[in-house]
Residue, then its C-alpha position, 0 to 999 in steps of 0.5 A: x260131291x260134284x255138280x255139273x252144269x252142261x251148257x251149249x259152250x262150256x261145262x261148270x263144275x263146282x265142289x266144296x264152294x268152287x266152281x271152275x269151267x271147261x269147254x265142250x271139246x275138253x269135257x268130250x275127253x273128261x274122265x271121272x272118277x268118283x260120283x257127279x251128279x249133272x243137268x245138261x242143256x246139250x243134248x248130244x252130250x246128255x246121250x252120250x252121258x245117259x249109260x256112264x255109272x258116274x254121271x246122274x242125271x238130275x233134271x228128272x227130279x225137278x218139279x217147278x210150278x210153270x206153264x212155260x213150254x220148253x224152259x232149260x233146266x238150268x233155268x228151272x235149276x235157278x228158279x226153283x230156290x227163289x221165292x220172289x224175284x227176278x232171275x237173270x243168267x247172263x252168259x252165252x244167252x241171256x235168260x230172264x225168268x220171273x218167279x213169284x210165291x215160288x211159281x214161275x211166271x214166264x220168262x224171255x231171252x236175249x243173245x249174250x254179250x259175246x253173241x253181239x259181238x260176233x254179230x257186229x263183227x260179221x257185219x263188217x271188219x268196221x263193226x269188230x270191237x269189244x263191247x267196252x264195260x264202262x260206257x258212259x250210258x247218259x251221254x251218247x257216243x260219239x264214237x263207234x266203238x261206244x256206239x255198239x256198246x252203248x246200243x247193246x248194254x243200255x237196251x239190256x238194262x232197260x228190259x230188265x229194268x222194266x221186268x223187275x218193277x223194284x222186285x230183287x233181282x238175282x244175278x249170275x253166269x258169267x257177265x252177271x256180275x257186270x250188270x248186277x252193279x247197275x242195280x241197287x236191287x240186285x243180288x249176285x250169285x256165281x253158285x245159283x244154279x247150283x244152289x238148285x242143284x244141291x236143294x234137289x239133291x237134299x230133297x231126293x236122293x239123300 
């Protein structure tokens, strides 16, 4: 069984415990051939998907318990196999979602590291460094380069770190891991939203 999970920068895959990726432009010419089953975030890639007899649509057969309006489905995906915790997808964007006793609370977003990259870097050619993963976070720099890092990796943890209050905090996306090591309260999960994936599947279409 395949899975899917479309984003707005690249496509997830996962079978049989991998997962590997690929970009938007690569999957515009993808050719499957055997059954895999999806959720999607991009619209124009969902359209184009909606007539193939190889690509299924899962997003139809979930059912979180939220009031929030508007709320990606590989959020949903993510939320809906924890029952307590704190659920950070840290990748293009990075999404914070509170669940508790299995109902969703509500939930925000941040740009993701990379998006602050590019942000600094249009602001000037004197801003264009990457963001350094090892910055000394109780001293401040003394340096540039350390002082973007520093002022986008501190305030990140911070909100987080606000959010959770002690609660367990499930990471995953692709800087996930990353930010889990700052947290002694913290789960790292590469395959969570599959995780989700797979439970909807189990439940509906088996």
């Amino acid at each position: 069984m395949i899975l899917c999970d479309i984003g707005n920068s690249n496509v997830d895959f996962f079978h049989d415990g991998k997962i590997w990726s690929m970009s938007l432009d690569a999957f515009e010419s993808y050719k499957a051939k055997e059954k895999i089953y999806f959720i999607s975030v991009n619209d124009r890639i969902t359209a184009k998907l909606q007539d193939s007899s190889y690509f299924i649509n899962l997003e139809p057969y979930f059912n979180l318990d939220t009031i929030y309006q508007g709320l990606g489905i590989d959020r949903i995906s993510a939320c809906c196999v924890i029952k307590d915790g704190i659920v950070v997808d840290a990748g293009t964007a990075i999404t914070v979602d509170i669940v508790s006793n299995y109902q969703h609370l509500g939930g925000f977003i941040l740009p993701g590291l990379a998006s602050y990259e590019k942000t600094f870097a249009g602001i000037s050619d004197r801003l264009k460094f990457r963001l350094n993963p090892n910055i000394e976070l109780d001293a401040l720099p003394q340096r540039t380069a350390d002082a973007l890092s520093y002022g986008v990796i501190k305030p990140i943890l911070m909100i987080i770190k606000e959010t959770s209050k002690e609660k367990r905090i499930y990471f995953t996306g692709g800087d996930g891991q990353f930010f889990s090591k700052y947290f002694e309260n913290s789960i790292y999960d590469r395959s969570l939203i599959f995780r989700g994936m797979k439970k909807i599947i189990e439940e509906n279409l088996c």
